[in-house]
N, C-alpha and C positions, 0 to 999 in steps of 0.2 A: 281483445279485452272487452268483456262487458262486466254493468252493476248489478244483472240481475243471477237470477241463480244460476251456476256453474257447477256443470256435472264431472267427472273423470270416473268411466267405467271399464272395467280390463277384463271383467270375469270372475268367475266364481275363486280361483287361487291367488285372487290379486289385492291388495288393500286399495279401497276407493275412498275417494272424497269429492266433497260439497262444499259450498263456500258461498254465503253470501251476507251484503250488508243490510243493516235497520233500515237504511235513509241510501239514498243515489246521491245525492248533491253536499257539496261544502261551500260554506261560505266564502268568498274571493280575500277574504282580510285576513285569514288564519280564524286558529282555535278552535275550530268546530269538533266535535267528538262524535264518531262514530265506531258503530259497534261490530266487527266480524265474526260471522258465528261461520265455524270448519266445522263441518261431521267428519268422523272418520269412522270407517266400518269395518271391519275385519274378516279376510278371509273368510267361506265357509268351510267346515268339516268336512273331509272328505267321507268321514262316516260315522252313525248312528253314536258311537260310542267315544266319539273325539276327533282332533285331527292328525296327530299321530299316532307311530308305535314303536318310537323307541326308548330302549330301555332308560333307567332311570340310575344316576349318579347322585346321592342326594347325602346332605351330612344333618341330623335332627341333636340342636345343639339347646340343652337346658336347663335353666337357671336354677340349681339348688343355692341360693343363698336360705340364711336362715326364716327368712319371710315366706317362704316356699314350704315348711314343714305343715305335714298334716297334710288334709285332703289337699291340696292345688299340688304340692308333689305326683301324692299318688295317681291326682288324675291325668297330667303330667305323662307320668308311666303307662298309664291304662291308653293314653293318645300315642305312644311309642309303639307300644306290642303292638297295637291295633294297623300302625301302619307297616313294621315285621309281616305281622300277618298276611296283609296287602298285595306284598311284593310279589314278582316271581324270582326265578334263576338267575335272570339275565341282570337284575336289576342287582345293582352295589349299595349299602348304606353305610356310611357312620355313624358315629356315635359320642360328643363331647359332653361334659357338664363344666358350670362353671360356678363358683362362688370369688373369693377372692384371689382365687387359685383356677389353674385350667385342667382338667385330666379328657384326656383321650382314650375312649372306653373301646371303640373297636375304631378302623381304620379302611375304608373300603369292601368291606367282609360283603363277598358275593352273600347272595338271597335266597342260596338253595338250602335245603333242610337241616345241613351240618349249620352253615351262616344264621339261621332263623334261630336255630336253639341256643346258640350262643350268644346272639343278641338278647335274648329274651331272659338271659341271665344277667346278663347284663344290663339291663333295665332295672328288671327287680332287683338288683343291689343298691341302686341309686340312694343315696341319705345327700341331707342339707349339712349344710358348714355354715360359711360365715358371712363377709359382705359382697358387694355385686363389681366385678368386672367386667361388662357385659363385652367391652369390644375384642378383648382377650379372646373370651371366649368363641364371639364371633369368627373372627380372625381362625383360629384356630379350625374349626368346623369348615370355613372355605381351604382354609391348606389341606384336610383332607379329601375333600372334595376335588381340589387342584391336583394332586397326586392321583387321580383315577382320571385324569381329563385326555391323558395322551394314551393311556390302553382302550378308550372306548370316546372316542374324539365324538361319535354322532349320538352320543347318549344324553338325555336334558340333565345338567346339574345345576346344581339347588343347593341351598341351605334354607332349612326352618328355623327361626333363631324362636325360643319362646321364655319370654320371661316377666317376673311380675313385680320391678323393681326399676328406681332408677340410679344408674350405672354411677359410682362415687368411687371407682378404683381407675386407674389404667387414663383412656385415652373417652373424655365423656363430652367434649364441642362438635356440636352437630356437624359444623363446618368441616372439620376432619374426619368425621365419621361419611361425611356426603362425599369426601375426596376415598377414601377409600372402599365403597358403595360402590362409585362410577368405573373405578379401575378393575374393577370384579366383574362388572357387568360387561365394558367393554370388552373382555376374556371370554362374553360369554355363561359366567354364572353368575348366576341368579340369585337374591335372598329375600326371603317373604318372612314378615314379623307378626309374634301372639303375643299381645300385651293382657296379660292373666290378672283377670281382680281390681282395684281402684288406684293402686300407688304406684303403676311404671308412670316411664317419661314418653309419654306420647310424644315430644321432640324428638325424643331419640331414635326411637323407634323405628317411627312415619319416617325421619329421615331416611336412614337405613332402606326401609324399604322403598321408596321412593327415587329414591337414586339409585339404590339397587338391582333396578326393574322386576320386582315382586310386587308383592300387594299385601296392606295393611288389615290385619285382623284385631277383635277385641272379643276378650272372653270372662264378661263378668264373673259368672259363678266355674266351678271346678269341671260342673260337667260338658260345658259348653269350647272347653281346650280341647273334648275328643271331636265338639262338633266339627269345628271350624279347620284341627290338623286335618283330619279326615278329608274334609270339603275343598283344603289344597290341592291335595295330595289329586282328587279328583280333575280338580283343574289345573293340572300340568296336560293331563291328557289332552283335554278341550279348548287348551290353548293354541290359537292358529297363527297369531303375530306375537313377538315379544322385542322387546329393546327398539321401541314405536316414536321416532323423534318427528313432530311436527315444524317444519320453519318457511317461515314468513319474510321474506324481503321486499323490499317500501324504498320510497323516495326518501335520497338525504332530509337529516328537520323534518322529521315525523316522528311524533314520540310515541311510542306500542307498548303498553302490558298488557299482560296474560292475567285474566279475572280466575285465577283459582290459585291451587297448593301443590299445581308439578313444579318440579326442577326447569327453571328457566336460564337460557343462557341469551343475554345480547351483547352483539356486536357490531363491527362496521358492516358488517355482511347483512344484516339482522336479526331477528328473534327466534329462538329453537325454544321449544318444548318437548319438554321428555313426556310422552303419554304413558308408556309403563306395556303390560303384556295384555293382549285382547283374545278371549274366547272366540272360539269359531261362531263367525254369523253378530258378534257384538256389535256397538255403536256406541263410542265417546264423542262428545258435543265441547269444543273448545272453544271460548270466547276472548278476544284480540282488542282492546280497546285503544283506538288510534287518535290522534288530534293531529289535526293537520295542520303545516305555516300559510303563509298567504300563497296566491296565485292567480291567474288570468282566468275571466272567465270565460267557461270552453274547455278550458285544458283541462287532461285528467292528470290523475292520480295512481299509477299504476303498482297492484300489489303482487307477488308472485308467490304460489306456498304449494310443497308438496312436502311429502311424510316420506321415512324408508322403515322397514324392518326385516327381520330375520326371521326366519321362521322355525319353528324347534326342532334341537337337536344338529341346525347349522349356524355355523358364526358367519355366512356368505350375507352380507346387505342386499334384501331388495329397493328397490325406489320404483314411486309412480312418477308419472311424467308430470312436468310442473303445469301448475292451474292458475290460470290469471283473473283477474278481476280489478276493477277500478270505481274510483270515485271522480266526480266529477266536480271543477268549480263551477261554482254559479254568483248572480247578485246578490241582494239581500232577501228582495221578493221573492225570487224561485226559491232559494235555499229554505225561506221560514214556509213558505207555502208549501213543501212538497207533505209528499203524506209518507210514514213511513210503511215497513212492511211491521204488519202485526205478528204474525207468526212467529217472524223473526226477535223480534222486541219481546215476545212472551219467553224465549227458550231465554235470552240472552238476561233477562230478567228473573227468570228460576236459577239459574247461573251464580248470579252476581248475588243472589239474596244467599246461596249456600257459603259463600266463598266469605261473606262479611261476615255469618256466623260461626263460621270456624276463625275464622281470625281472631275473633272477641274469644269464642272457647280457650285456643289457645293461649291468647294474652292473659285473660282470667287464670290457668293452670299456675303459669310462670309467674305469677303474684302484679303484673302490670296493670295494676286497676286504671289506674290516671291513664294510662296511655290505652287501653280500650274503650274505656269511658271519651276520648274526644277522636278516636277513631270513629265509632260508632256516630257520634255526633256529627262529625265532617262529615261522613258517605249516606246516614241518612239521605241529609238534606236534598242531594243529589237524587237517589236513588227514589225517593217520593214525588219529584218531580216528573224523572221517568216514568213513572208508572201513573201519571196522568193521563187517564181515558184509555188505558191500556186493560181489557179485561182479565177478569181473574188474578191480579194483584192484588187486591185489597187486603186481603190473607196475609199476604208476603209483607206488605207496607204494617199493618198490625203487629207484624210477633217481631218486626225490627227493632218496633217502639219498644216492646214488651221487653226486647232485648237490652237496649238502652236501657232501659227504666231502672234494670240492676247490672250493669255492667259494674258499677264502683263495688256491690259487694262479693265478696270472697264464694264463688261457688263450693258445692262440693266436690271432691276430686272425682266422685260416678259422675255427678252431672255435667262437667266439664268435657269428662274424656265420652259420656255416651250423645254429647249435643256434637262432639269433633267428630267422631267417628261414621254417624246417621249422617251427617252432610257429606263426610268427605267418599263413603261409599253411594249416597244420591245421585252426587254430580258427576260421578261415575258410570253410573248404570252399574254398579256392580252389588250384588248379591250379599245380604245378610246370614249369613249361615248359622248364625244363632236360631234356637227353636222355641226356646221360652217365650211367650207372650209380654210387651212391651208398653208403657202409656207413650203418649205422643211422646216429641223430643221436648215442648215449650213444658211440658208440666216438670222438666226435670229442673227447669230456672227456680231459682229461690223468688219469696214473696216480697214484691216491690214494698218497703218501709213506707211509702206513702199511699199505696192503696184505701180506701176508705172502706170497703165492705170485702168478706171474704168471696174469694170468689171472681171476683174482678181483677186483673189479671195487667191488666191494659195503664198505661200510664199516658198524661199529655204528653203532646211533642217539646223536647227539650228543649 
């Protein structure tokens, strides 16, 4: 066991991780907080063009309520044929839509040219109806997809769920929709969300896809549904890890959260994190924020964490071999004297400033103003402190404020869902596939009521 950096390398087909802490030392009395930052890397490609090739089981399930009429349908349509087109022979799709009702438009219908023209009739029929049941529909879209899973078991299956509404029929608590997300996934399929325009439920959604082990899209305007289906659909290919669970086991009386927006499980065992599915050659950065009880000084703190996944198109579990690391107690003097690591403190500090302002974005959608208003408040204070003598925060400490400064009023529902969206793909490393040109995320915040000139932006500390 050691505190310093901790490597686990197996090779080019293997997932690796890194692991290390801000600070070595804890204080003998308890409480001390310290920060673990995991890398974790993904496979690389075995080739130019992705890391698989098998074929593809996929169900593209879409929301015609009536909020859907007019271009976001059509475009809708125009992202359907487009991935029709895509396919080859080998490759199965379905076809669901949903408004308050479910219809099953095709049902595993192979990809070869009779498959293709039928599809593609069946798209262009599509019309809007009436209100959103989104998990129906869901649901639906995985049963056909479930139904092709035992004649082509090593095929990736998928659902695209895409819709621009939030769900008021059927079965609409995150908490059930993340229960039946996980039981899909641990099957082995997969579901990736396009939240279309300003009014879905990014809860919902993000849920969904998040415990689903897909990944979360947004597609403001109509044309940007063909960017982003398309830019999936790509990276099934290029995906080399998928259903990616990070965990962390610690000494009894040590308390651990995870600084972000994966699905977290603890228990007596300790902490998993769901990381979701990693392109060939990627790197996700997870942060572990631990306090430790009292202890002797001298003695450590010994923590244990490795990852597993599966790689596409098999439900077989890899694992890496577990990676240790520890902290150490100390007295007063060593503990406040040590120096920490920078490097480390700066990631673990771009981290944590994404994760506060998706929590406010969130809370703001969901009408919680009191309660991101004295969130915001409480993790500040903290968080300014860290970032004492820490370069390159200053930025990060500023647009916190900025953040604060209007957390009590009502954003709009774009600036909400595109300040959730920019952070939650950030601290991902993962890719915007939107093409349109964007202002920063801080310009999308509404104008602090007490600012004194235009243009100033900035508020005092609360």
């Amino acid at each position: 066991m050691t505190n310093a950096l901790t490597t686990s390398n197996h090779g080019n087909d293997q997932l690796t991780l890194r692991a290390r802490f801000d600070r070595s030392f804890v204080w003998k009395q308890g409480n001390s907080v310290r920060y673990l930052l995991v890398d974790i890397s993904a496979p690389e490609a075995e080739r130019a063009g992705g890391g698989i090739d098998q074929p593809l089981n996929i169900a593209l399930v879409i929301d015609r309520s009536g909020s859907m009429q007019g271009v976001p349908l059509a475009a809708a349509k125009q992202a359907a044929d487009g991935v029709v087109q895509s396919l080859s022979a080998s490759d199965h799709l379905s076809l669901v839509s949903f408004d308050h009702s479910v219809e099953v438009h095709a049902m595993s219908v192979r990809m070869d040219e009779e498959g293709k023209t039928r599809l593609r009739r069946e798209i262009s029929a599509l019309s809007c109806g009436g209100t959103t049941d989104l998990c129906a529909g869901w649901l639906e879209g995985a049963r056909c997809v479930a139904a092709g899973m035992e004649a082509a078991p090593n095929a990736l299956h998928r659902v695209v769920l895409l819709s621009d509404g939030h769900a008021n029929h059927g079965i609409v608590d995150a908490r059930e929709l993340a229960g039946h997300a996980r039981e899909l996934r641990d099957r082995g399929l997969y579901t990736s969300t396009v939240g279309i325009g300003d009014n879905y439920s990014t809860a919902q959604i993000q849920t969904i896809a998040e415990h689903g082990g897909g990944r979360l899209h947004d597609a403001e305007r109509p044309e940007e549904i063909i960017e982003v289906v398309v830019a999936e659909l790509r990276e099934f290919f290029m995906t080399t890890a998928e259903d990616v669970p990070l965990s962390l086991s610690y000494p009894p009386q040590m308390q651990v959260e995870v600084l972000g927006t994966y699905p977290v499980v603890t228990d007596a065992v300790g902490t998993t994190c769901s990381v979701g599915p990693m392109l060939g050659g990627a790197s996700r950065q997870i942060v572990f924020k631990t306090t430790s009880p009292s202890g002797k000084p001298g003695a450590g703190l010994a923590f244990n964490i490795h990852a597993s996944w599966k790689e596409p198109g098999s439900n077989a579990v890899r694992r890496t071999d577990p990676l240790g690391i520890a902290l150490t107690y100390a007295p007063a003097d060593m503990n406040t004297g040590q120096e920490r690591d920078m490097s480390v403190s700066q990631d673990v500090a771009t981290i944590w400033h994404a994760f506060l302002v998706q929590q406010v974005a969130s809370m703001n959608e969901e009408g919680r103003l009191a309660e991101a208003r004295d969130f915001i408040g409480f993790q500040l204070k903290y968080f300014e402190r860290y970032c004492e003598g820490l370069a390159g925060t200053t930025s990060l400490v500023a647009q916190l404020h900025q953040v604060a400064s209007v957390s009590q009023q009502q954003w709009s529902p774009r600036a909400a869902k595109e300040i959730y969206v920019r952070h939650h793909k950030g601290s991902r490393k993962q890719a915007d596939h939107r093409s349109a040109e964007r202002a920063d995320w801080d310009e999308y915040l509404p104008k602090h009521v007490g600012d004194s000139k235009p243009g100033d932006r900035h508020s005092p500390h609360p």
